[in-house]
N, C-alpha and C positions, 0 to 999 in steps of 0.2 A: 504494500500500500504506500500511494506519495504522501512525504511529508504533507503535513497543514502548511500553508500559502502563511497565515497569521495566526498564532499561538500570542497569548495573554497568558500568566501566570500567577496567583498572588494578589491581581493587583487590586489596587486600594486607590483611592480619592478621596482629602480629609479637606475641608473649609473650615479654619479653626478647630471649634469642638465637634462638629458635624460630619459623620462620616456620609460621602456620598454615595461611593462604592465602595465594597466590603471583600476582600478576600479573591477575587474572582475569577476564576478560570475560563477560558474559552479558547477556542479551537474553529479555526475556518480553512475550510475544502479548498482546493484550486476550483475555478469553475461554478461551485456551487451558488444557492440563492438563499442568504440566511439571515432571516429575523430576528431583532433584539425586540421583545416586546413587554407589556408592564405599564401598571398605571401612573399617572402621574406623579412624578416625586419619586420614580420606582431606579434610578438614574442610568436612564437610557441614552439622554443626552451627556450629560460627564462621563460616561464610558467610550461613545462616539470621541470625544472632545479627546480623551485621554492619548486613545488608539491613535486619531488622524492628527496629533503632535499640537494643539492648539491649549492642551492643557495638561501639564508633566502629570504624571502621577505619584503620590507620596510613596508608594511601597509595588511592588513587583515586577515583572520583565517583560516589557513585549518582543516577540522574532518576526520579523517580515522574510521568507525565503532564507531560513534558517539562522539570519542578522539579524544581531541583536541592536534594535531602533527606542530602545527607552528614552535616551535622553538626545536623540534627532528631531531638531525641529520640523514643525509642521511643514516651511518652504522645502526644507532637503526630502520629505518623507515622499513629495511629490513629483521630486526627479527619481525615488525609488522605483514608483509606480505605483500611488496611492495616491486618490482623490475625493473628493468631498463635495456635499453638497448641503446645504442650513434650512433647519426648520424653514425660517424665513426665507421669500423670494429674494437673491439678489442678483440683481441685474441692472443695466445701465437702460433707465423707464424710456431716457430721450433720446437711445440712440438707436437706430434699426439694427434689425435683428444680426444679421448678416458682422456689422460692427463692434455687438458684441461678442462673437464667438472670436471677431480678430482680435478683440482684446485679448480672450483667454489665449489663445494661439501665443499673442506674443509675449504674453509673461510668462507662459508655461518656458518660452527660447528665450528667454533673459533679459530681454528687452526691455529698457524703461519705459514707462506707459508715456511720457510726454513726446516720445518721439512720435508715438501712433499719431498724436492730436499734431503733432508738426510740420507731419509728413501727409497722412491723410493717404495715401500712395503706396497702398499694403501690397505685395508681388502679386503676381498670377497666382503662383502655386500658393502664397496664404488664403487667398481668395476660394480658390478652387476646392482647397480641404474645408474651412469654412462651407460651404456650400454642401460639402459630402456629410458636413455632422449635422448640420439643420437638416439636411433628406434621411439620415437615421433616426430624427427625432421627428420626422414626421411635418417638418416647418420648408421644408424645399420652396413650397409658392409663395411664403412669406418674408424671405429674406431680406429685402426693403421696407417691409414694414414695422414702422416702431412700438418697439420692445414692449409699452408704457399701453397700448391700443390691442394687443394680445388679450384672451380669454386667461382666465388664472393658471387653466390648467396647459394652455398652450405656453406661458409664463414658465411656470415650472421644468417643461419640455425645453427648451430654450437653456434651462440653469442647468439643464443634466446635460445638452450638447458642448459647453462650458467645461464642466467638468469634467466633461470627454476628452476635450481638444489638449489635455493631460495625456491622451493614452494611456491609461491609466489597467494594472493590471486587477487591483483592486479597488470597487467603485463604493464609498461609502454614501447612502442617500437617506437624508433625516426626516421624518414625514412630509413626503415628497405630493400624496394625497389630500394633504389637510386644505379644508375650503373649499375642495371642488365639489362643483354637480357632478352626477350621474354619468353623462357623455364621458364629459374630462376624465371620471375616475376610471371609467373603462379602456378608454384610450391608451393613457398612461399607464395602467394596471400591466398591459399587451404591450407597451415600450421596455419594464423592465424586465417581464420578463425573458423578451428578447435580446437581454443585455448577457446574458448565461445561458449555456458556457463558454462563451467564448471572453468572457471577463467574469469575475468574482462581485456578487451584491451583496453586502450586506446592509439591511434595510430596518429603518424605525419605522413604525404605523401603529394607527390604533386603528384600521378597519379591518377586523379581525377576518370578514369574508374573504379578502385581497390575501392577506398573510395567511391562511390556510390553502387556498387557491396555489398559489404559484410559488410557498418557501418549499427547499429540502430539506431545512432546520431549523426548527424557532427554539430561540432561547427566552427562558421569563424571568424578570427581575423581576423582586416585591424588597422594598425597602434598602436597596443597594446591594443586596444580593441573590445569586442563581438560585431558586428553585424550580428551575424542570429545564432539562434539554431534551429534543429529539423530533421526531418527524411533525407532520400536520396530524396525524391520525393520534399519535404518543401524545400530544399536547392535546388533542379536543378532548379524549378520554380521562385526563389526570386528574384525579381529584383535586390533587394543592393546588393546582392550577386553575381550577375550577371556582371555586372556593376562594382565592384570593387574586381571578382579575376576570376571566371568563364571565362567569354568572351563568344567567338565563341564555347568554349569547352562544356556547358552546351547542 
């Protein structure tokens, strides 16, 4: 069997006297599509934060491809082949579509962002990839049109083509669902999952239909730590699971 792509061990996140995440082990597939899930306060996101170098953790070791990346910052973890995407939409509202992915393009290649705004004058070939990640995300006839005048979930779609233009081996996306309608949720539901195997998801969400649909491993935190790992079928079935985030909805 191949190594795990990212291994966690141990780890811990303290804010003062407040522990956020407790003890916590985890383990991610090459390929695979894996859910961090848990209610609110449950610290999905300080786990996120930890992993993708935006927030050290006080106590344990993370491996990315057997490297050990604990105290690599977030910009270096990204030339690893790790990238990220935030609760929040962030995107550039006033500028078209097309322009923000040259952004991402060119800071993923080192670029200071004032040259984009100086030059205006991105290559063919930025342009042209540009072009190939908004048609993976489903935005190809939008590319002119601004960011800010997009549907939420077309917004969102846009922030994961961003996060692409990384190539990224490992894609981290943090309720990438939240706020949309129906359409949107559908759509995108069918983007990530097209995102594996051919790159690694691991995903935050609280719509539990989505995350039993399309993970091949959810994990549950309740209070900053694991209790249940394993399949959709392992997780609808568990009691603790059941019992302390599930409810009625399992």
């Amino acid at each position: 069997m191949a190594d795990p792509l990212l291994t966690a061990k141990g780890l811990g996140v303290r804010f003062g006297s407040f522990q956020a995440v407790s003890d916590l082990d985890l383990s991610i597939d090459h390929g695979s599509l894996h859910s961090v899930i848990g209610p609110n306060g449950a610290g999905k996101t300080t786990l996120f934060n930890a992993l993708s170098g935006t927030r050290p953790p006080t106590q344990g070791e993370i491996t990315f491809r057997n490297r050990p990346i604990t105290n690599v910052p977030a910009h270096r973890r990204v030339h690893l082949g790790l990238s990220r995407s935030f609760q929040l939409t962030n995107i550039f509202r006033d500028l078209p579509v097309v322009e923000n992915i040259l952004l991402a393009l060119q800071a993923v290649a080192g670029r200071e962002a004032w040259t984009f705004w100086r030059s205006r004058d991105p290559s063919k070939v930025s342009r042209q990839r540009a072009a190939e990640l908004a048609g993976q995300v489903g935005l190809a006839t939008r590319l002119e049109a601004r960011a800010g005048d997009l549907s939420h979930g077309a917004q969102r779609a846009l922030e994961i083509a961003m996060a692409l233009a990384a190539d990224p081996m490992l894609l981290f996306l943090d309720e990438p669902l939240a706020g949309m309608g129906l359409d949107d949720v559908h759509r995108t539901k069918l983007l990530i999952k097209s995102l594996a195997p051919q790159r690694t998801v691991v995903l935050i969400e609280h719509n539990m239909s989505v995350v039993l649909d399309i993970s091949d491993k959810i994990t549950v935190l309740a209070q900053g730590r694991k209790i249940a790992e394993g399949s959709p079928q392992q997780i609808r079935t568990n009691a603790d699971v059941k019992s302390a985030y599930l409810g009625s909805a399992a």
